[in-house]
N, C-alpha and C positions, 0 to 999 in steps of 0.2 A: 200846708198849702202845696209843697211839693209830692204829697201822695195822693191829692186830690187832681193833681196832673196827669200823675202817673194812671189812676184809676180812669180818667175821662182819655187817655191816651188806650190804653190796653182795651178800652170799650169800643174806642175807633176801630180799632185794627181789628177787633174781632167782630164790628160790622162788617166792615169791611171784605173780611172773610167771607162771612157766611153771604153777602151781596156776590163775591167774586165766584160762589159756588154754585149756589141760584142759576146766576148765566150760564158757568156749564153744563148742566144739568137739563139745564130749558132749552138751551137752543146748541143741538148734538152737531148744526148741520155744518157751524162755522170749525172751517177746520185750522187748528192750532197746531198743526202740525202734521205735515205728509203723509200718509197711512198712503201702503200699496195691494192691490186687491189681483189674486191669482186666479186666473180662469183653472177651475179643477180638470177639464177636457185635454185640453193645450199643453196648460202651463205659460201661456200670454199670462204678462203682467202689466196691469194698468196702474200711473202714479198719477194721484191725485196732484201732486205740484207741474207734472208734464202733460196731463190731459190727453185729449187722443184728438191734437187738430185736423188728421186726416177724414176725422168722421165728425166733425162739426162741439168735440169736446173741447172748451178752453182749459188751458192750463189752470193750474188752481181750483176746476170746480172738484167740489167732494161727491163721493161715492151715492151720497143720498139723494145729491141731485141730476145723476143721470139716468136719463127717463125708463121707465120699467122696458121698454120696449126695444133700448139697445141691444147690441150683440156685441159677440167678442168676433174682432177685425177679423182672425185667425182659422177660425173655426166653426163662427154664427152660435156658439154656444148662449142661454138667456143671462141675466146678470144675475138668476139665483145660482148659477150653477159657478159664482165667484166665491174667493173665501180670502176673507185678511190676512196678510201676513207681513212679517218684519225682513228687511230687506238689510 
């Protein structure tokens, strides 16, 4: 009886898992955690938990969802010319 627990218990968890991988995988956009993006031009750095309220960016929105069309405050650099980095 007690292995038939343990087996419907370790089956959970390892749905579980692979359910909790699924969401990251599928939806890149929710950010779990602050990632900062360097204008290559400048050297402006924009933090996704600080946003850029001066130019209509809330705090906490991610990288993915600022519109192709922004620039960087600093320099008017495009957002492709941003690159990730650890802060």
């Amino acid at each position: 009886m007690l292995c038939m627990c343990l087996r419907a218990l370790v089956f959970s968890l390892t749905r579980m898992a692979t359910i909790a991988s699924f969401i990251v995988v599928t939806r890149p956009d929710i950010v779990t955690e602050s990632r900062t993006w360097m204008c290559l031009i400048c050297g402006w750095i924009y933090d996704e938990a600080v946003g850029d309220s001066d130019h209509g960016i809330a705090p906490g929105t991610a990288w993915a969802d600022i519109p192709l069309n922004w620039a960087c405050p600093e320099c008017g650099a495009r957002k492709e010319d941003f690159e990730m980095v650890q802060v």
